[in-house]
N, C-alpha and C positions, 0 to 999 in steps of 0.2 A: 507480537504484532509489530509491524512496523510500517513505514509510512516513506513513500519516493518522492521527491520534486525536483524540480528543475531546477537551474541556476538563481534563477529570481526568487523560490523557494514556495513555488506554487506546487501544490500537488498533483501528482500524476500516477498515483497509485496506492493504493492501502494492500497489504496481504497479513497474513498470519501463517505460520510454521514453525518448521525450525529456521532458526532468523540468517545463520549463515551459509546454511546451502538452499535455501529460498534466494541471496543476496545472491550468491553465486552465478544459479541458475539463469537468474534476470540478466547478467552480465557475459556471461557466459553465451547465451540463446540471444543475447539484445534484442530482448523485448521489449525494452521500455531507453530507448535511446538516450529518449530526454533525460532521464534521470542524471540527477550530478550528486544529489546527498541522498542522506536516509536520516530517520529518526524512529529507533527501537524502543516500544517499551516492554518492559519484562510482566507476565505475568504466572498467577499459582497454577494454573492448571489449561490446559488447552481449548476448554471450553471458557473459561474466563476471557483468551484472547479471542477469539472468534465474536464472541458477544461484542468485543472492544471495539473488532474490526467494522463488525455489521453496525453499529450504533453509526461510527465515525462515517461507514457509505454512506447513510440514511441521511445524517446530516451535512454531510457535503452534498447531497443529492437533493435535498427540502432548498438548502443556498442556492444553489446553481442552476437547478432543474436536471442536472441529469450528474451521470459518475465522473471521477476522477479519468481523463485522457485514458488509460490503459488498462483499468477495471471495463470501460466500455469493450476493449476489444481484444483482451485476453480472457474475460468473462471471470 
């Protein structure tokens, strides 16, 4: 699972995969412009991250009212 933000270190993204060619991808494709960091974390099994990722939407989506910049429009 891992996590994108901008310079200011605001979020603009949550995904879950394999964490370096999901990284790639995003940079590769610029999807996600804004992004200038990341923050991975590792879990046991792929449903473990997914559950991680979905909680971490939920509640940045309960904060904010709506998703992360690039969850909204990469889906």
């Amino acid at each position: 699972m891992y996590e994108l933000a901008d310079d200011t270190l605001n979020t603009v993204y949550y995904g879950s995969g394999k964490v370096k060619a999901r990284l790639m991808d995003h940079l590769n494709k610029k999807e996600c412009p804004m992004a200038k960091r990341y923050r991975v974390e590792y879990f046991g099994s792929e449903q473990e991250s997914r559950t991680r990722e979905e909680q971490l939407l939920r509640d940045y989506k309960s904060a904010r009212g709506k998703l992360p910049m690039y969850n909204e429009r990469i889906g």
